[in-house]
C-alpha positions as CSV (number, residue, x, y, z in Angstrom):
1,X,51.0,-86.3,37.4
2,X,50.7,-86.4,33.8
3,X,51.5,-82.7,32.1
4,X,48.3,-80.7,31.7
5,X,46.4,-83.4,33.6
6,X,44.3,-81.7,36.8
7,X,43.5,-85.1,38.2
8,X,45.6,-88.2,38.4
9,X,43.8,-91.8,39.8
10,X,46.0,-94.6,40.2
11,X,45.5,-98.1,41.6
12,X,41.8,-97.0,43.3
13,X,40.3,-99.7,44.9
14,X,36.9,-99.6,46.9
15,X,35.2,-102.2,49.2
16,X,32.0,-102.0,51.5
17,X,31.1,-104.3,54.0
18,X,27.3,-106.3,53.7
19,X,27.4,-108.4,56.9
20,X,30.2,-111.0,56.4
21,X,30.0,-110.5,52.6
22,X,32.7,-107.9,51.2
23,X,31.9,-106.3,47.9
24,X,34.0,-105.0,45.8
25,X,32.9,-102.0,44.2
26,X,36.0,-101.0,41.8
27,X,39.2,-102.5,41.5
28,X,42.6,-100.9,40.6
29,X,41.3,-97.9,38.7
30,X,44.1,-95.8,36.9
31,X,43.4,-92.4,34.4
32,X,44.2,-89.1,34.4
33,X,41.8,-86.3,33.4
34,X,43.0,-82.9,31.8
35,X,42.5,-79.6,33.0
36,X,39.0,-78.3,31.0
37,X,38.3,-81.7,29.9
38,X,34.4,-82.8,29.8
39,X,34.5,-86.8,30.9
40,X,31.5,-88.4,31.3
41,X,31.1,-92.4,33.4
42,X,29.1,-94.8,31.8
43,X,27.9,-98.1,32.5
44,X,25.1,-100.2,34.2
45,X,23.8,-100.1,37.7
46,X,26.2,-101.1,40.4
47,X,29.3,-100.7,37.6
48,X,30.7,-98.2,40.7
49,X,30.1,-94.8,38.6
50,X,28.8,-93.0,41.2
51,X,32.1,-94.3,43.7
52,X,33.8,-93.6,42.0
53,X,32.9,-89.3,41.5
54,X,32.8,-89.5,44.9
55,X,36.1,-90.5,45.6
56,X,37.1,-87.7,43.0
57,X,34.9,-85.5,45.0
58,X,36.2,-85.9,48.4
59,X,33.0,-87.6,49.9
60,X,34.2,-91.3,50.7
61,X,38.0,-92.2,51.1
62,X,39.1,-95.5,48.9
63,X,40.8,-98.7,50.6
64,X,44.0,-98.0,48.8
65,X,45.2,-95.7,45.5
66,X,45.8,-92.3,45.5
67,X,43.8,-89.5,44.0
68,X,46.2,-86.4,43.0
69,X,43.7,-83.4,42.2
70,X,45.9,-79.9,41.4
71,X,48.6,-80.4,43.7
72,X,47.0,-82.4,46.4
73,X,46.6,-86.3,47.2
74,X,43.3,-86.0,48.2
75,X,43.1,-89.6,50.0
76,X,46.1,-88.7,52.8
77,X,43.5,-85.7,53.7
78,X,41.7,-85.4,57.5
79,X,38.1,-85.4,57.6
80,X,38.4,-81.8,58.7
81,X,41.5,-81.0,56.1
82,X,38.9,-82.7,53.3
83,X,36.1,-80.2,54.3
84,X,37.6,-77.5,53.3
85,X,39.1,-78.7,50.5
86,X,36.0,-79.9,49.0
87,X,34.3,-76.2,49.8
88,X,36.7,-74.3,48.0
89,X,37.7,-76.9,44.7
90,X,34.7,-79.5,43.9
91,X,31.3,-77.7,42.7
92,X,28.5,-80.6,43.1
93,X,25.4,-81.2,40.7
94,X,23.2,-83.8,41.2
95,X,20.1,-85.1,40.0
96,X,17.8,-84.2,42.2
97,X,19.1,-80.4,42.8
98,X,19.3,-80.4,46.8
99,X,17.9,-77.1,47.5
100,X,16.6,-76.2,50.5
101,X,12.8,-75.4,49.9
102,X,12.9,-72.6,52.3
103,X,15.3,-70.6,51.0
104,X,15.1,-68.0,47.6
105,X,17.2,-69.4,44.5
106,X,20.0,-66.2,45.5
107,X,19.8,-68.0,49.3
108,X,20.6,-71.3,47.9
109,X,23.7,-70.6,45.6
110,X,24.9,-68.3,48.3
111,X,25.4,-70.7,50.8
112,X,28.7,-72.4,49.7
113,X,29.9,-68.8,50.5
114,X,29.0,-68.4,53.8
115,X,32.2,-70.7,54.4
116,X,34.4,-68.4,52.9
117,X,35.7,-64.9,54.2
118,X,34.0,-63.1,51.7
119,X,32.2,-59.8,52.8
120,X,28.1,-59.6,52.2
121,X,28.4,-57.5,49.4
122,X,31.3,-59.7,47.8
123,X,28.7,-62.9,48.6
124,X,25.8,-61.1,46.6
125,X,28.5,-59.9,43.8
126,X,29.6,-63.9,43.1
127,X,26.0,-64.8,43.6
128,X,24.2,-62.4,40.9
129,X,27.1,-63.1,38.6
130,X,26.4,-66.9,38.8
131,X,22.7,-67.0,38.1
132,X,23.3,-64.5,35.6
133,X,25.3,-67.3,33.8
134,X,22.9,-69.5,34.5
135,X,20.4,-67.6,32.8
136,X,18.2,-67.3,36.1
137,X,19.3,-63.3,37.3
138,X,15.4,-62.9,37.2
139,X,14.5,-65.4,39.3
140,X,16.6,-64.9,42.2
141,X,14.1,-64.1,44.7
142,X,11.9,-67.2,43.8
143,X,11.5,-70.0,45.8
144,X,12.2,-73.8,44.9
145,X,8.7,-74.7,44.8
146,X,8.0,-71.7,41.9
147,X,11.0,-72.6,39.7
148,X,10.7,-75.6,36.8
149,X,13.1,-78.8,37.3
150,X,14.9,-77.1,34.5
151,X,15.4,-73.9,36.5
152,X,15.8,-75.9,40.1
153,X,18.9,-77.3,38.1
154,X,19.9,-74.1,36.7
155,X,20.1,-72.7,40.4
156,X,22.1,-75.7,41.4
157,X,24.4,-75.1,38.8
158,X,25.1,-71.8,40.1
159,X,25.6,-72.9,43.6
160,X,28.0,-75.9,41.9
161,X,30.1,-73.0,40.1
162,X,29.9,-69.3,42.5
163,X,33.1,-71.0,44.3
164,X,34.8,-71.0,41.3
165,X,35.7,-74.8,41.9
166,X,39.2,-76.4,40.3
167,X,36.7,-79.4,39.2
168,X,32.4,-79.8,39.0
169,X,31.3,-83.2,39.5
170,X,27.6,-84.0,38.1
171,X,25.9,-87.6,39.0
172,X,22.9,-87.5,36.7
173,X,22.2,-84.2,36.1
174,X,19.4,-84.8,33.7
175,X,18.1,-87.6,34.9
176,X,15.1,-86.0,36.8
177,X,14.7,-83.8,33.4
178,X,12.5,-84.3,30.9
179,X,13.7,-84.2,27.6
180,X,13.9,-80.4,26.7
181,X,15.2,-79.4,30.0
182,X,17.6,-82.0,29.4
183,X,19.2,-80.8,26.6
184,X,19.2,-77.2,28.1
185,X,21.1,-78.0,30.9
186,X,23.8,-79.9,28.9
187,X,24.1,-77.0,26.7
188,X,24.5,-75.3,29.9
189,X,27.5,-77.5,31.3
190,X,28.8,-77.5,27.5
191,X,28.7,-73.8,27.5
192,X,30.2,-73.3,31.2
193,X,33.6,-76.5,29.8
194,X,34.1,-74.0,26.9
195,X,33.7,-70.5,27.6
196,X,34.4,-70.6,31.1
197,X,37.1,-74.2,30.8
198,X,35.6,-76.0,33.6
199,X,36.7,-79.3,34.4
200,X,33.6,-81.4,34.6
201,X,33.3,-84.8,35.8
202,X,29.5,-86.4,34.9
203,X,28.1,-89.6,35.7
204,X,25.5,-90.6,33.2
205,X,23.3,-93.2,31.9
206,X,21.8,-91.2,29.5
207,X,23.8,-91.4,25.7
208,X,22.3,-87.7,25.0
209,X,23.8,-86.4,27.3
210,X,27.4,-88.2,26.9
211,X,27.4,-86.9,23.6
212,X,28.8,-83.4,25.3
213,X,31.5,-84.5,26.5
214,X,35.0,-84.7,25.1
215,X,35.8,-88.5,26.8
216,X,33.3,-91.1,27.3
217,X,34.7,-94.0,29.9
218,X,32.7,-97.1,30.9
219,X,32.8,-98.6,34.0
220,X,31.6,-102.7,34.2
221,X,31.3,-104.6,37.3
222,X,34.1,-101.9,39.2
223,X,36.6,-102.4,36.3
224,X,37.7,-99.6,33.7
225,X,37.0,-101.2,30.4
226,X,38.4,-98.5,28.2
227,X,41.0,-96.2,30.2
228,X,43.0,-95.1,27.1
229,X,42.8,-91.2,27.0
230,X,42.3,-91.5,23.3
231,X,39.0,-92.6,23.5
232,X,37.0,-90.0,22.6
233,X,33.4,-89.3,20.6
């Protein structure tokens, strides 16, 4: 792996299966990301974006490549060994915030925890410390249904980040936003890349929102059209 670099791809390629038809999603993908670099995926519909964060996530295994993350190929991982790597490194944001309606917003980013060893009053420590990052320390005790989209992404952003993940990886996260909101939660992720150095990973279709990051790649029809590390806003 490349000095400094916290993720290494090289040679990724990805096929699914549609009847006797097999469709190649991405195709020899090679790049490195560093560690506390912003990056967001671009490119049209079915360009493989979305593969390919979740092969950097751990969530689907590729036909062939390797993807180094810290130390660790992540593709010669069991489903079991990949479980728990995923729980303690990757933080997850997505577009439609997954929370469970039942549960309070301090209920919600708690539960990555309950996978750890951590004592109840060390869960509730991490927990209040994330939504107080979030902005959302007063709203803890609220349920999804009486938070904004703004805020129900705020509370996934906490559960994303109270693991202290090696990497966060985002698939739209303002793309259930309206504009406002929007921009609040990218000044969020921008805040949480360069106070706290996360490594964040974002799949986007929305230029706003690229505009945060440090390094803008495009993905067209599986194939990275501009993989030189230089190319940046």
């Amino acid at each position: 792996m490349d000095p400094g670099a916290i993720v290494s791809v090289q040679g990724l390629c990805k096929s699914y299966r549609r009847g006797d038809q097999v469709i190649r999603v991405l195709s020899d993908i090679s790049f490195t990301i560093a560690e506390g670099e912003f990056l967001a995926l671009m490119g049209p519909s079915g360009s493989g974006k979305s593969t390919l964060l979740n092969l950097i996530a751990g969530i689907d295994k590729p036909d062939s490549g390797s993807i180094v993350i810290g130390d660790i190929d992540v593709t010669t991982l069991t489903e079991t060994e990949l479980a728990k790597w995923r729980a303690l490194n990757v933080g997850f944001i997505f577009q439609f915030y997954n929370l469970i309606p039942v549960l309070t917003a301090f209920e919600n980013v708690e539960l990555p925890l309950l996978l750890t060893p951590l004592s109840r009053s060390e869960r509730r420590e991490h927990v209040e410390m994330a939504l107080r990052v979030v902005g959302l320390a007063d709203r803890m005790d609220h349920y999804p249904s009486q938070l904004s989209g703004g805020q129900e992404q705020r509370v996934a952003i906490a559960r994303a980040i109270v693991t202290d993940p090696t990497i966060l990886v985002a698939d739209e996260p303002t793309g259930d936003l309206d504009r406002n909101s929007a921009e609040e939660i990218m000044d969020l992720m921008d805040r949480l890349n360069g106070e706290s150095e996360k490594t964040i990973i974002m799949v986007t279709h929305d230029p706003r929102a690229a505009k945060k990051a440090h390094v803008i790649r495009h993905l067209d029809k599986g194939i990275l059209t501009n993989a030189d590390p230089q190319d940046t806003l």
